[in-house]
N, CA, C, O and CB atoms as a CASP TS submission, in Angstrom:
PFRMAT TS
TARGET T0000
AUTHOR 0000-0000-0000
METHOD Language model
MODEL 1
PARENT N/A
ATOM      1  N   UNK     1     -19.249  -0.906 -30.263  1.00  0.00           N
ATOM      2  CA  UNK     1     -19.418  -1.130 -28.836  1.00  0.00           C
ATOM      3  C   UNK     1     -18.921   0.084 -28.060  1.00  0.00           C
ATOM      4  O   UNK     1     -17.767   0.448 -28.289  1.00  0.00           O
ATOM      5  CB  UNK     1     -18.672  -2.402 -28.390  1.00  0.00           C
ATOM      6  N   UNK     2     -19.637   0.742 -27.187  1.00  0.00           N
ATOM      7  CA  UNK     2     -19.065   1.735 -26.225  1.00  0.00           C
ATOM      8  C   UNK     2     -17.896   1.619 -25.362  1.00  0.00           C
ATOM      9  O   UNK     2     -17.658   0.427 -25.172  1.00  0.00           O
ATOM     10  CB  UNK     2     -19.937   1.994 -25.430  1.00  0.00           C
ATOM     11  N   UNK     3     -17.232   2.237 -24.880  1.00  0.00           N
ATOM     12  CA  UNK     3     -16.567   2.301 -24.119  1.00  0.00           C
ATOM     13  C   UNK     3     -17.073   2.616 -22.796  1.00  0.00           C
ATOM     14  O   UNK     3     -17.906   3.485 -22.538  1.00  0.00           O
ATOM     15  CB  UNK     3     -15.825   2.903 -24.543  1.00  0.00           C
ATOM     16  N   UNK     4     -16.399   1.703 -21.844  1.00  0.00           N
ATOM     17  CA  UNK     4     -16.612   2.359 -20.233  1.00  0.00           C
ATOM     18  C   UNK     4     -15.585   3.638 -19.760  1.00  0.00           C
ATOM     19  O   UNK     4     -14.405   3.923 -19.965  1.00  0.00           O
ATOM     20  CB  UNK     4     -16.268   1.017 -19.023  1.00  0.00           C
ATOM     21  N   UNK     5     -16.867   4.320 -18.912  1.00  0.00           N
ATOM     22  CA  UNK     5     -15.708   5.455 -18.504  1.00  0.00           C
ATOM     23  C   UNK     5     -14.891   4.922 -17.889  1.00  0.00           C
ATOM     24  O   UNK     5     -15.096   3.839 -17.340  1.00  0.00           O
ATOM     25  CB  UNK     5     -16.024   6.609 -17.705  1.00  0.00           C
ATOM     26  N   UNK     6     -13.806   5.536 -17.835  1.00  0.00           N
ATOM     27  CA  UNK     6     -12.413   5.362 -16.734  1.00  0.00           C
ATOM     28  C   UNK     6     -13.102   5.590 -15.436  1.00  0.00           C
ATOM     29  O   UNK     6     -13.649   6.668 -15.208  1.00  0.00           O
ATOM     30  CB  UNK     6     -10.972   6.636 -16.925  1.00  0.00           C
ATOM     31  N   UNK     7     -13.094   4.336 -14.330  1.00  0.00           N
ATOM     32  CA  UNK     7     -12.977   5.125 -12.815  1.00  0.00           C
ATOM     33  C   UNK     7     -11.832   4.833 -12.231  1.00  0.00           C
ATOM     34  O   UNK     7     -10.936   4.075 -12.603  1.00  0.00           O
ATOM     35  CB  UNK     7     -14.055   4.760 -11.723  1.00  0.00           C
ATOM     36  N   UNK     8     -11.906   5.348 -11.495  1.00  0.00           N
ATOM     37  CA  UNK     8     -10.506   5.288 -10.561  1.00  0.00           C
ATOM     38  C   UNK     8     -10.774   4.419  -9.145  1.00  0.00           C
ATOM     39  O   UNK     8     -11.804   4.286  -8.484  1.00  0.00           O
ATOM     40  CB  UNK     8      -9.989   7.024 -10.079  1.00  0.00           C
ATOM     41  N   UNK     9      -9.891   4.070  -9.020  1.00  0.00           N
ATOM     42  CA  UNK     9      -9.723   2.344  -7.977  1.00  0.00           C
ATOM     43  C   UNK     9      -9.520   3.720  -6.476  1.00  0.00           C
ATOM     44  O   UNK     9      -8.739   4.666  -6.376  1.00  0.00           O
ATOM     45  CB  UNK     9      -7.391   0.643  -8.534  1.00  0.00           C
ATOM     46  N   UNK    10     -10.584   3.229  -5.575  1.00  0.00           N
ATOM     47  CA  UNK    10     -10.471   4.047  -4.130  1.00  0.00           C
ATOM     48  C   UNK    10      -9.443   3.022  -3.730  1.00  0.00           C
ATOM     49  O   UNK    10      -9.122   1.885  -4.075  1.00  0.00           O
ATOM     50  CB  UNK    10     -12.016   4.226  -2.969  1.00  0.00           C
ATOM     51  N   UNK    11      -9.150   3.729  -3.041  1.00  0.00           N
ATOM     52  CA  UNK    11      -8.152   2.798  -1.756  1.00  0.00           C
ATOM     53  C   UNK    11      -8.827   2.020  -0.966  1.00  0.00           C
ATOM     54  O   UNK    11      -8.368   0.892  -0.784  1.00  0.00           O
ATOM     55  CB  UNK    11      -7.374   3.655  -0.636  1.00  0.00           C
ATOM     56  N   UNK    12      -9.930   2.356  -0.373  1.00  0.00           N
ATOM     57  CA  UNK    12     -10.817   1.554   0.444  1.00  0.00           C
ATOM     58  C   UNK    12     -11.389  -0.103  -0.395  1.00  0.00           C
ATOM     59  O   UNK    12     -12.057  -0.894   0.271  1.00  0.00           O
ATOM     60  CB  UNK    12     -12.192   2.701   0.773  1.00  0.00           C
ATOM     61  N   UNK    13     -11.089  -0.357  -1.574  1.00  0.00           N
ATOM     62  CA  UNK    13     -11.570  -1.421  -2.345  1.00  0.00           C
ATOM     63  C   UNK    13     -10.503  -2.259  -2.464  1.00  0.00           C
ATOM     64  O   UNK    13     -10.629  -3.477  -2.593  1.00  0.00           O
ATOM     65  CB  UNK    13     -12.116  -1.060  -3.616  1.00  0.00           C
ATOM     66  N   UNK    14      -9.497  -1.705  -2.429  1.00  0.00           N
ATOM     67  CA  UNK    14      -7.883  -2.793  -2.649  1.00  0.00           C
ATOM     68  C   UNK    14      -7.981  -3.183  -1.049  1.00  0.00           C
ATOM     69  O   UNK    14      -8.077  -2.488  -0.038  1.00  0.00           O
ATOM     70  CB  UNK    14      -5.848  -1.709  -3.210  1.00  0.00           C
ATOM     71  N   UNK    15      -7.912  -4.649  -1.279  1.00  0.00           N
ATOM     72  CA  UNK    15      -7.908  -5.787  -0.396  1.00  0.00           C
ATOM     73  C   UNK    15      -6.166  -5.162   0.888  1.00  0.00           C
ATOM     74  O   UNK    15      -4.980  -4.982   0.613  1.00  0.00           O
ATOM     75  CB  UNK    15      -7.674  -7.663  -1.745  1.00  0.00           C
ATOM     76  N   UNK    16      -6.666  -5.088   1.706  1.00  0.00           N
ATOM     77  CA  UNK    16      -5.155  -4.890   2.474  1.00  0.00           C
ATOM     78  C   UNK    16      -4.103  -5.795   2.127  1.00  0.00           C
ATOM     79  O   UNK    16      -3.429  -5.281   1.234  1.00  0.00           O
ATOM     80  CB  UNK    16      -5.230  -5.065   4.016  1.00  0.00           C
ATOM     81  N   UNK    17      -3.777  -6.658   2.374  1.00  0.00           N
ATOM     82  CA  UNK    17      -2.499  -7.677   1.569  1.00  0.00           C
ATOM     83  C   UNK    17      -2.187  -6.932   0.526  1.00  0.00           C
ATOM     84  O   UNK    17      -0.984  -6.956   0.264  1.00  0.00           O
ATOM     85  CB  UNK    17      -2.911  -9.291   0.936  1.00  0.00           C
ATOM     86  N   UNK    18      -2.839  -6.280  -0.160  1.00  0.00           N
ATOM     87  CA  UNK    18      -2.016  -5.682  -1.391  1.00  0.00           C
ATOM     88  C   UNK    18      -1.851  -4.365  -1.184  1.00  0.00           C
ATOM     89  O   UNK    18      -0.921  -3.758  -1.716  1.00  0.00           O
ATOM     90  CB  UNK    18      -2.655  -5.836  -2.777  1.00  0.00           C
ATOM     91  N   UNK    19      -2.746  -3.767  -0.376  1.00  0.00           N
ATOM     92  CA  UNK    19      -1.942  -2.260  -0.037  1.00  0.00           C
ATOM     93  C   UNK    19      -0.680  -2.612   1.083  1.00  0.00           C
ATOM     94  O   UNK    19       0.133  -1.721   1.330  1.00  0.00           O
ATOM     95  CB  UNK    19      -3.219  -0.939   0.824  1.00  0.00           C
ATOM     96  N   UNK    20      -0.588  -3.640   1.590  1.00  0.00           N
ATOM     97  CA  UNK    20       0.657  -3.883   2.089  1.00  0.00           C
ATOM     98  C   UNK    20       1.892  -4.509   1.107  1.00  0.00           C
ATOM     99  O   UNK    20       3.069  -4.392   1.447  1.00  0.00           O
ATOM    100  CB  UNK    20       0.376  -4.754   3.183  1.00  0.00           C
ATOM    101  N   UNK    21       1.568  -5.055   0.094  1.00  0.00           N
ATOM    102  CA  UNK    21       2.178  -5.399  -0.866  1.00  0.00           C
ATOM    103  C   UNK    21       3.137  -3.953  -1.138  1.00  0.00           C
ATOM    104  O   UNK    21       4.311  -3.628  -0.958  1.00  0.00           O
ATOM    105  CB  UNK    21       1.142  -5.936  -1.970  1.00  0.00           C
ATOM    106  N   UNK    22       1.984  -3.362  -1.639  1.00  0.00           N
ATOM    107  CA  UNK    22       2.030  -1.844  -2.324  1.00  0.00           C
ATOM    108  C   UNK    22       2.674  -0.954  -1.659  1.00  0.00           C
ATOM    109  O   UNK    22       3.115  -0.029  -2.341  1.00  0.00           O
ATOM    110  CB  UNK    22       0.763  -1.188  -2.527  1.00  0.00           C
ATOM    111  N   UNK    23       2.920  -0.919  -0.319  1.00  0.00           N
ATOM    112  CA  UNK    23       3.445   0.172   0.560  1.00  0.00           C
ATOM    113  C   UNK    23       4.672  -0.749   1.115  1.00  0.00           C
ATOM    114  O   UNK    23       5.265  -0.137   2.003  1.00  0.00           O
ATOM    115  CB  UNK    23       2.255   0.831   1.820  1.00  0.00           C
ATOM    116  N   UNK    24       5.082  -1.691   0.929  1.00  0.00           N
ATOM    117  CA  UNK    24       6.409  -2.163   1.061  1.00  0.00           C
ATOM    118  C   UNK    24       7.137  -1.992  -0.384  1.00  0.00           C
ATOM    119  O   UNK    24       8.309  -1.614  -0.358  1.00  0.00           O
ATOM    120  CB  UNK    24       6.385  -3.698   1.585  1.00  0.00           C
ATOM    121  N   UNK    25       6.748  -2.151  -1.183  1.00  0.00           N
ATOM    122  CA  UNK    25       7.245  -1.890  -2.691  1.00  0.00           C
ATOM    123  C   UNK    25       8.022  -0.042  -2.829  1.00  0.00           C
ATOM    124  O   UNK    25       9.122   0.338  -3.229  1.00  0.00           O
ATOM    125  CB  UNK    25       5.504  -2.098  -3.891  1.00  0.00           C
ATOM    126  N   UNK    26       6.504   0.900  -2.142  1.00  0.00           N
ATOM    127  CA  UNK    26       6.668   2.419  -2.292  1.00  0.00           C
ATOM    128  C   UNK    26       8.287   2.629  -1.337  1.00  0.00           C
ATOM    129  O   UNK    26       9.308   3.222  -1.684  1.00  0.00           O
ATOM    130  CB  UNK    26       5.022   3.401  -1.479  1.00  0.00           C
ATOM    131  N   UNK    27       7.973   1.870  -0.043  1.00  0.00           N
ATOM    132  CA  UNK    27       8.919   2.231   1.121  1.00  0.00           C
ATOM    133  C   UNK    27      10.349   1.878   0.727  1.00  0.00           C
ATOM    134  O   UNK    27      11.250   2.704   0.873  1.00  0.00           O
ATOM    135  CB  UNK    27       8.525   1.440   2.492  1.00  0.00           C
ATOM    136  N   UNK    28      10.595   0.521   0.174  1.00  0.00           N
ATOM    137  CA  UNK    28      11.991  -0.148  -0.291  1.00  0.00           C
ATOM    138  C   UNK    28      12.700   0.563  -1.287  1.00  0.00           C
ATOM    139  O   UNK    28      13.929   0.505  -1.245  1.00  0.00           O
ATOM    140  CB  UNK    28      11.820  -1.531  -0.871  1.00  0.00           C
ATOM    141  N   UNK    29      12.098   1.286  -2.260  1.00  0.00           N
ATOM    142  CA  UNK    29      12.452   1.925  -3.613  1.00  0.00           C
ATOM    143  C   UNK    29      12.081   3.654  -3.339  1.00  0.00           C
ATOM    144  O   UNK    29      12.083   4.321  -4.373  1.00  0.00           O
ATOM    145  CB  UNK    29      11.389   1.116  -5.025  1.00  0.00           C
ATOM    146  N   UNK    30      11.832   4.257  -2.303  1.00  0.00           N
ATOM    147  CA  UNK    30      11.643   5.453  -2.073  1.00  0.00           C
ATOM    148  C   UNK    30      12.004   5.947  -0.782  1.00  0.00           C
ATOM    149  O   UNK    30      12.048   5.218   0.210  1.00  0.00           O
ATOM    150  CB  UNK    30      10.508   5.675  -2.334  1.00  0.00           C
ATOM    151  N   UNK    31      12.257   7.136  -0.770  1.00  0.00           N
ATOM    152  CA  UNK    31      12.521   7.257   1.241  1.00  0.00           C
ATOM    153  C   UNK    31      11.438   7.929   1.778  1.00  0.00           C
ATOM    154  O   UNK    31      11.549   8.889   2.540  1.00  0.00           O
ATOM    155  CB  UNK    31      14.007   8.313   1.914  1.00  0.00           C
ATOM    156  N   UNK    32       9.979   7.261   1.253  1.00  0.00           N
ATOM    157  CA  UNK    32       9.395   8.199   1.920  1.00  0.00           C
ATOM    158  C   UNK    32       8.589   7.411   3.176  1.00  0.00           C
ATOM    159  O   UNK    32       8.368   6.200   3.167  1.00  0.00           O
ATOM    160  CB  UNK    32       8.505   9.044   0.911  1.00  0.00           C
ATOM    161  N   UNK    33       8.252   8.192   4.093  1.00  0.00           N
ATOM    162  CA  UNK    33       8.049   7.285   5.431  1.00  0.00           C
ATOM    163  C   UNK    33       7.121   6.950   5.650  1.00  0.00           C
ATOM    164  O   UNK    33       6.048   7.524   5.461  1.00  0.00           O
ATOM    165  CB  UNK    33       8.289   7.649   6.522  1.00  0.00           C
ATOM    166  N   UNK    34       7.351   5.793   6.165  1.00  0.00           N
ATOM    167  CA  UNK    34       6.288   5.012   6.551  1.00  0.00           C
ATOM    168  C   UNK    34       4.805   5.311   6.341  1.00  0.00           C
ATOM    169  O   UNK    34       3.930   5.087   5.505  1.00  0.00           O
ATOM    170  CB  UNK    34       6.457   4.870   7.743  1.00  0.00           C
ATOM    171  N   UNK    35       5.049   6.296   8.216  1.00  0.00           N
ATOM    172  CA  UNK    35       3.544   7.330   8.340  1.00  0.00           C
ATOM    173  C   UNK    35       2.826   7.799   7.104  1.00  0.00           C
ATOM    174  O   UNK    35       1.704   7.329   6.914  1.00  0.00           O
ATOM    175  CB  UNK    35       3.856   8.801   9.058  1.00  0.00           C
ATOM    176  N   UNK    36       3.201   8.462   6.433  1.00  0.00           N
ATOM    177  CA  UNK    36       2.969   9.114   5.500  1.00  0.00           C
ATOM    178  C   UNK    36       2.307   8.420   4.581  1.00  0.00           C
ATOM    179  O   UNK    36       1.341   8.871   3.965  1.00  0.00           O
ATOM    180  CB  UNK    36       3.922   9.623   5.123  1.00  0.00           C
ATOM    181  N   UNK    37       2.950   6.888   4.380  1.00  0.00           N
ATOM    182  CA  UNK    37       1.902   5.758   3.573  1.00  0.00           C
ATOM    183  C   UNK    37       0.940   4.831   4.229  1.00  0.00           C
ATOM    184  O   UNK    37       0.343   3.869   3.744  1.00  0.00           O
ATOM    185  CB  UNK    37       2.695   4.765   2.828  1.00  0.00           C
ATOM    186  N   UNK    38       0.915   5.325   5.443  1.00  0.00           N
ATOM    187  CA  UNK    38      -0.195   4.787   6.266  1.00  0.00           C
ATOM    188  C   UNK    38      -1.307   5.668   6.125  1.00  0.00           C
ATOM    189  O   UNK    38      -2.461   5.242   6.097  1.00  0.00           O
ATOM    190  CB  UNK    38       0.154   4.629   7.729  1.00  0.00           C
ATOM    191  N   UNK    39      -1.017   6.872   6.037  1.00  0.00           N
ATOM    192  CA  UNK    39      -2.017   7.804   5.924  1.00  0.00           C
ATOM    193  C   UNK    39      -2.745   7.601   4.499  1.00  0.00           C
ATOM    194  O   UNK    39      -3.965   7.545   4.346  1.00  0.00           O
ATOM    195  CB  UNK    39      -1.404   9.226   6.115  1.00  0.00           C
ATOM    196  N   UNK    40      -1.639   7.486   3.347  1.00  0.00           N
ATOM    197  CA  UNK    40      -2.051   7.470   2.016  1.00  0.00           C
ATOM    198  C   UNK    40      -3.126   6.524   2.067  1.00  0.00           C
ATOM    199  O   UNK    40      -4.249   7.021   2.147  1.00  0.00           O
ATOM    200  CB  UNK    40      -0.970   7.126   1.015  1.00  0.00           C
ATOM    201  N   UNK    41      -3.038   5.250   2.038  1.00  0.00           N
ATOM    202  CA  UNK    41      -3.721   4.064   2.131  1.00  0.00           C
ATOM    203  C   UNK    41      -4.658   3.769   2.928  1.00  0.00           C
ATOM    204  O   UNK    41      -5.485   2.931   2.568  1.00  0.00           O
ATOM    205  CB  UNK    41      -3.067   3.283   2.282  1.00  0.00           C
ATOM    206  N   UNK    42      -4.783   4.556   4.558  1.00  0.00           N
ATOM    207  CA  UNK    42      -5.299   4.401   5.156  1.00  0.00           C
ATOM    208  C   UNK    42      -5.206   2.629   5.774  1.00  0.00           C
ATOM    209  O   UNK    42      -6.117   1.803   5.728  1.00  0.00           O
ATOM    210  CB  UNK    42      -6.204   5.053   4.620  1.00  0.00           C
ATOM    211  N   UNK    43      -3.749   2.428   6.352  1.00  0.00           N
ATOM    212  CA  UNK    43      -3.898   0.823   6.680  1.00  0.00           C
ATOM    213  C   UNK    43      -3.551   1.228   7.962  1.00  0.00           C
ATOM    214  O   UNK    43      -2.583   1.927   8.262  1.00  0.00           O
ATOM    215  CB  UNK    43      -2.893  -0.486   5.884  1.00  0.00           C
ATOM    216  N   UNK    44      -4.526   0.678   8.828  1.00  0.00           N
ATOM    217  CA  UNK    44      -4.118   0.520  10.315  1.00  0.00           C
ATOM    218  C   UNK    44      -2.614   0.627  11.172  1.00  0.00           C
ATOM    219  O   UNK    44      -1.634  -0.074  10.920  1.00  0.00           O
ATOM    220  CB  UNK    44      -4.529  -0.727  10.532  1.00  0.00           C
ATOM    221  N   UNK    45      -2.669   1.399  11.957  1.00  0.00           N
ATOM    222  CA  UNK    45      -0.902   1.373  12.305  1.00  0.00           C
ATOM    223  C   UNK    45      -0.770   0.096  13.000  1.00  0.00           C
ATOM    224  O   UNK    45       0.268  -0.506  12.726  1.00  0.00           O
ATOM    225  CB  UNK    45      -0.219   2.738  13.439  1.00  0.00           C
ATOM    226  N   UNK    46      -1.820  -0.660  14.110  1.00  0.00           N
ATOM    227  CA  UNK    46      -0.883  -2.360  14.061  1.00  0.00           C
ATOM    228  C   UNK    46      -1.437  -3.292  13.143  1.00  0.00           C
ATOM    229  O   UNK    46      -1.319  -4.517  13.183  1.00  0.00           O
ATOM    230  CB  UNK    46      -0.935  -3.339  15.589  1.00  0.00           C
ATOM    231  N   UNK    47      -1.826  -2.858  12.617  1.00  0.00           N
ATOM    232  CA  UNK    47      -2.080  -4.164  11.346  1.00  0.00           C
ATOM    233  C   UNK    47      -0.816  -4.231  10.638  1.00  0.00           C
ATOM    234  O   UNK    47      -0.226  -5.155  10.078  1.00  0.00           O
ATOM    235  CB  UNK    47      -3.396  -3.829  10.037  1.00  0.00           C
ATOM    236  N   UNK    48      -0.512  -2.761  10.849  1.00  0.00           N
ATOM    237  CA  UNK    48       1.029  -2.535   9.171  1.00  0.00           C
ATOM    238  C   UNK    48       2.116  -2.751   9.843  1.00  0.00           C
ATOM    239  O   UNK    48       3.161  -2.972   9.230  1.00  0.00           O
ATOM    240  CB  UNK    48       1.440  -0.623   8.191  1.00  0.00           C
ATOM    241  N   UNK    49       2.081  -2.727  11.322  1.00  0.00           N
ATOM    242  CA  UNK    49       3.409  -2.725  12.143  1.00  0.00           C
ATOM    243  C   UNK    49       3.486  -4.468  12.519  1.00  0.00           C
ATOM    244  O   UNK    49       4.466  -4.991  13.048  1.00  0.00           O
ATOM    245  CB  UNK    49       3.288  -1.528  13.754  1.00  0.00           C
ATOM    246  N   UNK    50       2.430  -5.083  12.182  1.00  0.00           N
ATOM    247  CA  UNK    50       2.893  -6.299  12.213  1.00  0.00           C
ATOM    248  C   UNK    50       3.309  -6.680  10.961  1.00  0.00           C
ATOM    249  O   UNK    50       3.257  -7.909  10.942  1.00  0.00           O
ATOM    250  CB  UNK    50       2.036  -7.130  12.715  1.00  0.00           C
ATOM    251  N   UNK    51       3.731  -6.220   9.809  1.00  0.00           N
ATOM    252  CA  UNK    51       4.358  -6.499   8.636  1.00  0.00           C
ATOM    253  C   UNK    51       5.120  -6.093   8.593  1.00  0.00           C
ATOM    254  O   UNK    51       5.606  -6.593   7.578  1.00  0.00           O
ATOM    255  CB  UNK    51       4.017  -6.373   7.721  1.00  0.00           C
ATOM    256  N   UNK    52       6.282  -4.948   9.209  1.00  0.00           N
ATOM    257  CA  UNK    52       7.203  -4.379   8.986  1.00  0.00           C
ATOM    258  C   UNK    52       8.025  -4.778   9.102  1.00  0.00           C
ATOM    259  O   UNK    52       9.079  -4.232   8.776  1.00  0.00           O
ATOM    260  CB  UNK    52       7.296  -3.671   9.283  1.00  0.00           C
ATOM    261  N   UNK    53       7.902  -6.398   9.838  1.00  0.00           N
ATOM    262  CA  UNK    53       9.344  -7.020  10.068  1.00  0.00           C
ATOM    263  C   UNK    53       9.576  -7.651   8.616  1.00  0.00           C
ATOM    264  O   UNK    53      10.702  -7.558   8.126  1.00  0.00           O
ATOM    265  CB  UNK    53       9.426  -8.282  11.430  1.00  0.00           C
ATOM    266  N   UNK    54       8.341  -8.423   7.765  1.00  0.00           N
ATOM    267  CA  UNK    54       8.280  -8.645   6.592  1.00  0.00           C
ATOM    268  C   UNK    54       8.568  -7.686   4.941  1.00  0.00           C
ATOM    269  O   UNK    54       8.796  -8.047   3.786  1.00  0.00           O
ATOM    270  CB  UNK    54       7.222  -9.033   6.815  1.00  0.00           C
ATOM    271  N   UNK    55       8.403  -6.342   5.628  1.00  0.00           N
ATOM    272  CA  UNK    55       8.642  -5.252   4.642  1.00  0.00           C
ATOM    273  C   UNK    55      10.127  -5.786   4.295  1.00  0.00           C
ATOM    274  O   UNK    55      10.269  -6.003   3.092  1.00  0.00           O
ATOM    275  CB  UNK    55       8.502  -3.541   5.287  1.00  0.00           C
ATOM    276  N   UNK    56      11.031  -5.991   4.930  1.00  0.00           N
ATOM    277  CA  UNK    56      12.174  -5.893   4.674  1.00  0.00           C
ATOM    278  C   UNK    56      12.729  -7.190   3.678  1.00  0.00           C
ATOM    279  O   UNK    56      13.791  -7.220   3.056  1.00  0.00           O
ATOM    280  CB  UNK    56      12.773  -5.718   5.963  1.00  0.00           C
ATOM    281  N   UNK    57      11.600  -8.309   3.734  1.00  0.00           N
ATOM    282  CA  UNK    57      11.683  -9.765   3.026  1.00  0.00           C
ATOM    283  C   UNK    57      11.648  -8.958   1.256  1.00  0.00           C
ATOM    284  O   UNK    57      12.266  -9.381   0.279  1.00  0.00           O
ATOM    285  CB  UNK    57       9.914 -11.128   3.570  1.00  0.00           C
ATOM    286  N   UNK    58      10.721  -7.716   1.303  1.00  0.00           N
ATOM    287  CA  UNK    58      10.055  -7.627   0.050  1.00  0.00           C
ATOM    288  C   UNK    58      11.257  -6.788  -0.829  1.00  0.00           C
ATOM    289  O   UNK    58      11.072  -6.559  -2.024  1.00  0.00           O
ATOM    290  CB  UNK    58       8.458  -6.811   0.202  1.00  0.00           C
ATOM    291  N   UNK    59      12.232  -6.444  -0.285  1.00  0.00           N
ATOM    292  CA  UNK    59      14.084  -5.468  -0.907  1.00  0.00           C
ATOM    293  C   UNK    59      14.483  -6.084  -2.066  1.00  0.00           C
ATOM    294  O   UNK    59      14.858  -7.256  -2.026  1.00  0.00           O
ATOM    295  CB  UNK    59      15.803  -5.687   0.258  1.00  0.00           C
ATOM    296  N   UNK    60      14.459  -5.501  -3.031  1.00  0.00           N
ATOM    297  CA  UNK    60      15.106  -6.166  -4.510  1.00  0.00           C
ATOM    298  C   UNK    60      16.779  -5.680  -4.370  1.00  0.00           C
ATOM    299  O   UNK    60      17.583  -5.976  -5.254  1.00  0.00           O
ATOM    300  CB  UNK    60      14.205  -5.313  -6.257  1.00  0.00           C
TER
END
């Protein structure tokens, strides 16, 4: 049986809830800012700024 090539997952296909998942996970365990993972991901600045009070629920 063949193998499928490897593709790589765009950002634009991951459901937002999980790039917010994903960028509260990066932010809690890294110092890198915010902006910077808004840009990565491309998630709306008030879509993500209404989660930021929740970012802080997501702290191990």
């Amino acid at each position: 049986m063949k193998k499928k090539p490897h593709t790589p997952i765009k950002t634009k296909d991951i459901p937002d809830k999980v790039k917010i998942a994903i960028i509260a996970e990066i932010y809690n365990h890294t110092n890198v800012d915010l902006r910077e993972l808004e840009k990565i991901f491309g998630v709306a600045r008030p879509y993500l700024h209404s989660y930021t009070k929740k970012l802080k629920t997501f702290k191990t």
